[in-house]
C-alpha positions as CSV (number, residue, x, y, z in Angstrom):
1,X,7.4,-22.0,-3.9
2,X,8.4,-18.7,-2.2
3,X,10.8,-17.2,-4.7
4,X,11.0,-13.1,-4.5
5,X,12.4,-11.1,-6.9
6,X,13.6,-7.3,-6.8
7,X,11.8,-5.2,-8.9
8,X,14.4,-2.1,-10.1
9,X,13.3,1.1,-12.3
10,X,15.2,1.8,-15.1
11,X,17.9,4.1,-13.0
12,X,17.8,0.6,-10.9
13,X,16.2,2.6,-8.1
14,X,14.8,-0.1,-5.9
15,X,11.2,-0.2,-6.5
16,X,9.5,-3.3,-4.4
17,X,9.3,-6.9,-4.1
18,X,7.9,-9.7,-6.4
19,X,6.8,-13.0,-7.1
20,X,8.7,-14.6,-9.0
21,X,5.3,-15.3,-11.4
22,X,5.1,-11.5,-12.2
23,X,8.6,-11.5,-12.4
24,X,8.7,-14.1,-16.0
25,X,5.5,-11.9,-17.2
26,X,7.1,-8.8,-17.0
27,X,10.3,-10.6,-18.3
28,X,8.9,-12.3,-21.1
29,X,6.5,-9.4,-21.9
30,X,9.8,-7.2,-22.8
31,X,8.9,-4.6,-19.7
32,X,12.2,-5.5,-18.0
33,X,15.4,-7.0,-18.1
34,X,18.4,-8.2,-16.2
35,X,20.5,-5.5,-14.1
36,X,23.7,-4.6,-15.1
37,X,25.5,-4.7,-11.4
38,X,27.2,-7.6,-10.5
39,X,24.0,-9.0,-8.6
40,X,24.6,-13.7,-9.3
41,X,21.6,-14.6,-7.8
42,X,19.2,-16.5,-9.6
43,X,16.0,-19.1,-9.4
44,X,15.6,-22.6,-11.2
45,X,12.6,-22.4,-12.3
46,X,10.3,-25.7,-13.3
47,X,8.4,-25.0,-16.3
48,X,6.4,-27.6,-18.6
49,X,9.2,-27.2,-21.6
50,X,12.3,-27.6,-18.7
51,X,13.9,-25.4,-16.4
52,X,14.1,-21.8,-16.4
53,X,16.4,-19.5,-14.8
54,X,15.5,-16.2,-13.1
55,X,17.3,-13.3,-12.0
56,X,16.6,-12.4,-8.4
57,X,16.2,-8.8,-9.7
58,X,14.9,-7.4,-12.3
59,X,14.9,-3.8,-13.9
60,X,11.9,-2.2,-15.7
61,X,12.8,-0.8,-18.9
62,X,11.0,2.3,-18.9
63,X,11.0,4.5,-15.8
64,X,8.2,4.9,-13.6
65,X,7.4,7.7,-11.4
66,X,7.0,6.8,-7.5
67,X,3.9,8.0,-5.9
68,X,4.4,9.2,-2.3
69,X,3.6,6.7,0.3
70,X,2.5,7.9,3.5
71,X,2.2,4.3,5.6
72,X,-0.1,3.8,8.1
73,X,0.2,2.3,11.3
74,X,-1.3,-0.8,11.0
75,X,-1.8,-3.9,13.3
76,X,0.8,-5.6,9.9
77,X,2.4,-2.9,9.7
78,X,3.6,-2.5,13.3
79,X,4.3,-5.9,13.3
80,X,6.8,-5.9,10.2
81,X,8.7,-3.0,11.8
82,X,9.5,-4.8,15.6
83,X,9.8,-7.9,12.9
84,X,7.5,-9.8,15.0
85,X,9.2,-9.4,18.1
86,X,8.0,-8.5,21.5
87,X,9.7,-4.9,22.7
88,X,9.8,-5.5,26.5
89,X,10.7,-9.4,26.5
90,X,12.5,-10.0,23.2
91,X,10.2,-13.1,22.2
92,X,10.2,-13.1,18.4
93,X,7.6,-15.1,16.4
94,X,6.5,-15.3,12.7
95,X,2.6,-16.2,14.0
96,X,1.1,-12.4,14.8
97,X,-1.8,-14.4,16.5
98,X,0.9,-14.8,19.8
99,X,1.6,-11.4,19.4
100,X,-0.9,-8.0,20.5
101,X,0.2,-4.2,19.9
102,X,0.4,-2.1,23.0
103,X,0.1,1.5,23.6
104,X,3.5,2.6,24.8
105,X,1.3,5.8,26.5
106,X,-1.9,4.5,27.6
107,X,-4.8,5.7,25.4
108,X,-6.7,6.2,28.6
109,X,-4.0,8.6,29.7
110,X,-3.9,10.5,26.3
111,X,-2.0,7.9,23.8
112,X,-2.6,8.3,20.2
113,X,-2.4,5.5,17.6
114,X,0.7,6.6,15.9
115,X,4.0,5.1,14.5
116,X,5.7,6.5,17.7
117,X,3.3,5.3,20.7
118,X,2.3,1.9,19.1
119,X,4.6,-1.1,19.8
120,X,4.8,-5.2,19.2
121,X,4.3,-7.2,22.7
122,X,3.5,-10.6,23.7
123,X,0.5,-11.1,25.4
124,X,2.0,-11.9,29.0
125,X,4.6,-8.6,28.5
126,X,0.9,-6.4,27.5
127,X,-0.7,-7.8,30.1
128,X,1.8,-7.4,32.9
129,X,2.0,-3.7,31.5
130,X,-1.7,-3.1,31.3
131,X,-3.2,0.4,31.4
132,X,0.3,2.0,33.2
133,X,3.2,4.0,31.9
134,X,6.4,1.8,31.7
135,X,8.1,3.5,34.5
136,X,4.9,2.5,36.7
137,X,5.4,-0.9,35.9
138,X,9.4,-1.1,36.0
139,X,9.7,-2.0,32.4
140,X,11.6,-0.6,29.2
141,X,11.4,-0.5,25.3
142,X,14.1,-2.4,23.7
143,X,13.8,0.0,20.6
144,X,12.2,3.3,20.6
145,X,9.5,3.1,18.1
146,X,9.5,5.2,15.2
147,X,7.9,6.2,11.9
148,X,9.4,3.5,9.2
149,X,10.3,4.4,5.5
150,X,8.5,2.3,2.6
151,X,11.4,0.2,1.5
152,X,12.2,-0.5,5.1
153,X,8.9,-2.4,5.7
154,X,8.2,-3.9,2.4
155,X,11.8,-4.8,1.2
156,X,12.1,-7.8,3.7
157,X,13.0,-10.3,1.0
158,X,16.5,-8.6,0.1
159,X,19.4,-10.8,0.6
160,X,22.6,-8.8,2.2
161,X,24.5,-8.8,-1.5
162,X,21.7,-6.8,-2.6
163,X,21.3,-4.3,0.7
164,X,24.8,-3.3,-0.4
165,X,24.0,-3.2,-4.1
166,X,21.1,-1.2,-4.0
167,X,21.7,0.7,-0.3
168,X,21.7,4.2,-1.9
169,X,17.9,3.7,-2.5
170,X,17.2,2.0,0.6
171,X,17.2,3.5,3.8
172,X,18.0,0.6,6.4
């Protein structure tokens, strides 16, 4: 069972994404509660004494402080940004074994690793691309690639009631 639950500070400042297992211990621990805004969504949840029901968020009931995340540009991490899609064909898959990571500017040409050079491609797109710059080979990026925020990448679960809710703490 896949259920997510948002996890809110106490200012409701969107925080991260949950299962909905740490969700009831944090719930029936006292650590959070409901949120106030108008957010309906809720889980049925089988338990051995009947069903429970759980709120899709959930808000902490003492604040905590966010640590600076500086996110690094990993093979998953690349791959959550293009949300597992290829950026020269378009061909979009939730298996990343079908999918490689290319080098927008060839490392063997002076690429780096970064957020900004590293891209999600198919294996037939990266191999028609090779060791070449994209006008060499005639092709083009279908989004430039960029730096993500945190939320961006690890707040994929969000239904589009709660983007609006909550979109003063996430930057989409």
């Amino acid at each position: 069972m896949n259920r997510q639950v948002l996890l809110l500070n106490s200012c409701e400042q969107v925080l991260r994404i949950i299962s909905w297992k740490k969700a009831v211990k944090l719930l029936l621990a006292g650590k959070a509660t409901k949120p106030l805004t108008p957010y309906k969504k809720t889980y049925t949840i089988k338990t051995s004494r009947g069903r429970m029901i759980i709120p899709a968020a959930i808000v902490l009931v003492r604040f905590y402080e966010l640590p600076e995340r500086d996110l690094k540009p990993t093979r998953a991490n690349v791959m959550k940004r293009d949300d597992y899609t290829c950026q020269y064909c378009g061909f979009k898959t939730k298996n990343s074994k079908t999918l490689t990571l290319d080098h927008v500017h060839p490392r063997c040409m002076g690429g780096d690793n970064g957020w900004t050079n590293l891209v999600t491609a198919c294996k037939e797109c990266n191999s028609k691309k090779g060791n070449r710059l994209l006008k060499e080979c005639g092709m083009k990026l279908r989004e430039k690639p960029y730096k993500p925020k945190y939320y961006r990448l690890h707040l994929t679960g969000i239904d589009e009631q709660g983007r609006k809710l909550w979109s003063q703490w996430i930057d989409l």
